[in-house]
N, C-alpha and C positions, 0 to 999 in steps of 0.2 A: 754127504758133506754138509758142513754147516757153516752158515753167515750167522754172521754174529753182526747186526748194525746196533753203531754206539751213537745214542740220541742225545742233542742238546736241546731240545725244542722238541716237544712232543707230535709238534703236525710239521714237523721237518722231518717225514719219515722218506722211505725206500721211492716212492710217487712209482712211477711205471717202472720204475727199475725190480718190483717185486716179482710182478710176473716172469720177467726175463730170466731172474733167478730163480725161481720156485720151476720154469721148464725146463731151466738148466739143470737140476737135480737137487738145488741148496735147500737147506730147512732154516730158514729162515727166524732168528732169535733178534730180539730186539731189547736193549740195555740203557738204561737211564746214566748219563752222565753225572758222576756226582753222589748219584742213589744208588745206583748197581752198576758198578762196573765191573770191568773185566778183570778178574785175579791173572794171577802172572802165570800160572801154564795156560788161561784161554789164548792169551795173546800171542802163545807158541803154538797150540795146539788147533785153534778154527783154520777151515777151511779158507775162510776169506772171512777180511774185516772192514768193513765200510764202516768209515768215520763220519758223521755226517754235520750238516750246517748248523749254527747257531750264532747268538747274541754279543757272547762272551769275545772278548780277545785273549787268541792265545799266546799274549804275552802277561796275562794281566794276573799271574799263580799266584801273589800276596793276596787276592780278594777273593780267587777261584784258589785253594790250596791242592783242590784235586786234578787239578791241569796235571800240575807231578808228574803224578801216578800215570796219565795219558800218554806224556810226553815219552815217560822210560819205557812202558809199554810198548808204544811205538819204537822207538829205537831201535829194541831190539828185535820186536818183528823183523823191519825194515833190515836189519843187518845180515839176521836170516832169510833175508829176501823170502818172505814170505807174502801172498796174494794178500794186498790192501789198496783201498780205496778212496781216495780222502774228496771229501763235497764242501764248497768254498770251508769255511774254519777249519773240517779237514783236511784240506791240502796245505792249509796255514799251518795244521799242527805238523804234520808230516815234514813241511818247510822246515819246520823249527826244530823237529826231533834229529834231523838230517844235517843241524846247524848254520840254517840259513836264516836270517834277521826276516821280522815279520812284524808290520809297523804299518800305521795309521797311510793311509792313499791320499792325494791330494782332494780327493772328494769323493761323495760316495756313487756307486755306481748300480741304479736300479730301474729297472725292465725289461723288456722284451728285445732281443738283439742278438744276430749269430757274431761268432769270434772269426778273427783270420786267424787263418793257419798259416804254417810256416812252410818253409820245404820238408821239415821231418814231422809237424802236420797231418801235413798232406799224406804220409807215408805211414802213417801211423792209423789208430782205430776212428782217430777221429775224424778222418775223411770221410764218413756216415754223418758227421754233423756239416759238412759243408754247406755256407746259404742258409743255414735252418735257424731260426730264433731260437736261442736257453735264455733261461729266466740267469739274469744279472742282478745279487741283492749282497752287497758287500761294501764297507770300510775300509777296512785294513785292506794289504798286500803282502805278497810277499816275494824275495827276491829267490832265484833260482838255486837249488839247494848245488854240493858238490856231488857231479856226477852224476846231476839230473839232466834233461833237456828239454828245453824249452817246445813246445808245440803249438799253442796258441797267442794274441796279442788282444785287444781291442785300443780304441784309440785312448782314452785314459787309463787304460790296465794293460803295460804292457808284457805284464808276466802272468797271464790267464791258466795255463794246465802246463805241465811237467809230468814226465815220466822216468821211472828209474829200473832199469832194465827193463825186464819185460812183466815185472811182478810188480808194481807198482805206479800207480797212474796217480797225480793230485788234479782238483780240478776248481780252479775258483770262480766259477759260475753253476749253476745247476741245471746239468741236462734231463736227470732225475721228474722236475717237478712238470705234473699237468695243470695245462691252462684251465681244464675245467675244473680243479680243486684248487685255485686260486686264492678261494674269499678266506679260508682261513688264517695265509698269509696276511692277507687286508686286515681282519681283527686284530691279529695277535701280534704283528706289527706296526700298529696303529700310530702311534707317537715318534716312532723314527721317520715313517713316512712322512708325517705331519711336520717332524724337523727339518726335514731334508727336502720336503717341497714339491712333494711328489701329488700329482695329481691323481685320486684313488680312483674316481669314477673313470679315466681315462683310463687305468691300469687296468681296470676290469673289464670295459670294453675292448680294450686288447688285449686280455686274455681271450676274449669267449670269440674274438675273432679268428684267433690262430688255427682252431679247431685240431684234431688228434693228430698235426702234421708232426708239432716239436717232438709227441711222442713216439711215434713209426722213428722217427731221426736216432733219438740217444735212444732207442731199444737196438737198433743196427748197430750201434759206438758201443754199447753194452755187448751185446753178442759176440765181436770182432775181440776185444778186449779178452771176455772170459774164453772165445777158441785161443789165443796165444798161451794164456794157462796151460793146457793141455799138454 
């Protein structure tokens, strides 16, 4: 079987989520947004497609003209209910390919912090994340597609991850990332941080505090998710 994750950001990759998948049996491909993307039979044809985080807003196609190309991509995936993934922008794009408005948040929401769950939450894969910190690192939002359901909240994001049947999970925070490959985040986000007010040295030391909990957490949310596949 093959994953195909589509990158916007080069060190916004798979994070512990690779493993999980390479035990799973996935061969694992990895596609530059923009540079290499997906032709229109991969998007029918991968086993599963993790969309993953980045910079961009996916409303903003007049400056990024290859959103497009993501967008129908997705769609039609999704219509074929086909195994996809989407990590904060990708549950924004998936929001959006699904016809749900995907717009600027009333502020941005970054670090270390678990989401509530809902009652279908709770009933869902993400009950592995219960309690656990995911790295929070997002702008925009996005409102609930039709015929998704909502799963998660935090108190400024209160439409955090959505699912659409059982083939489709969006998640707008990252369960993905480890605390201890943090710093590249630190660099390569450097000026947004700096915008938004974020204390770096404090982000760092709560990362290296968190130690390999976040990950044991989204590798269980991971596993649960890809047995409903099956």
């Amino acid at each position: 079987m093959k994953c195909i994750a589509l990158q916007h950001l080069a060190f916004e990759d798979l994070g512990s989520f690779a493993r999980v998948l390479a035990d799973a049996g996935y061969e694992i491909e990895y596609r530059q947004a923009g540079v290499s993307p997906l032709g229109v039979d991969e998007w029918r044809s991968a086993g599963l497609v993790v969309v993953l985080g980045g910079p961009v807003a996916a409303y903003d196609i007049r400056t990024y003209p290859w959103l497009e190309d993501e967008l129908a991509g997705l769609r039609e995936r999704l219509a074929l209910r086909l195994p996809t993934l989407g990590l904060c922008l990708g549950a924004q794009l998936m929001a959006s390919a699904l016809g749900a408005r995907v717009y600027p948040a009333a502020g941005k929401e970054i670090g270390w912090a678990p989401v509530e769950l809902n009652e279908a939450g709770q009933a869902s894969c993400l009950a592995r994340l219960e309690g656990s910190p995911v790295l929070h690192w997002h702008g925009d939002t996005f409102d609930v597609p039709p015929g998704g359901v909502l799963l998660a909240s935090t108190a400024s994001t209160p439409h955090q991850a959505f699912s659409l049947g059982s083939h489709a999970l969006g998640l707008q925070f990252h369960p993905e990332a480890d605390p201890s490959r943090i710093e590249p985040w630190l660099i390569g986000h450097a000026c947004e941080l700096v915008q938004a007010g974020v204390d770096i040295p404090a982000l760092r030391a709560r990362s290296a505090a968190l130690g390999a909990g976040p990950c044991t957490a989204a590798a269980a949310m991971l596993t649960a998710w890809l047995g409903q596949l099956e």
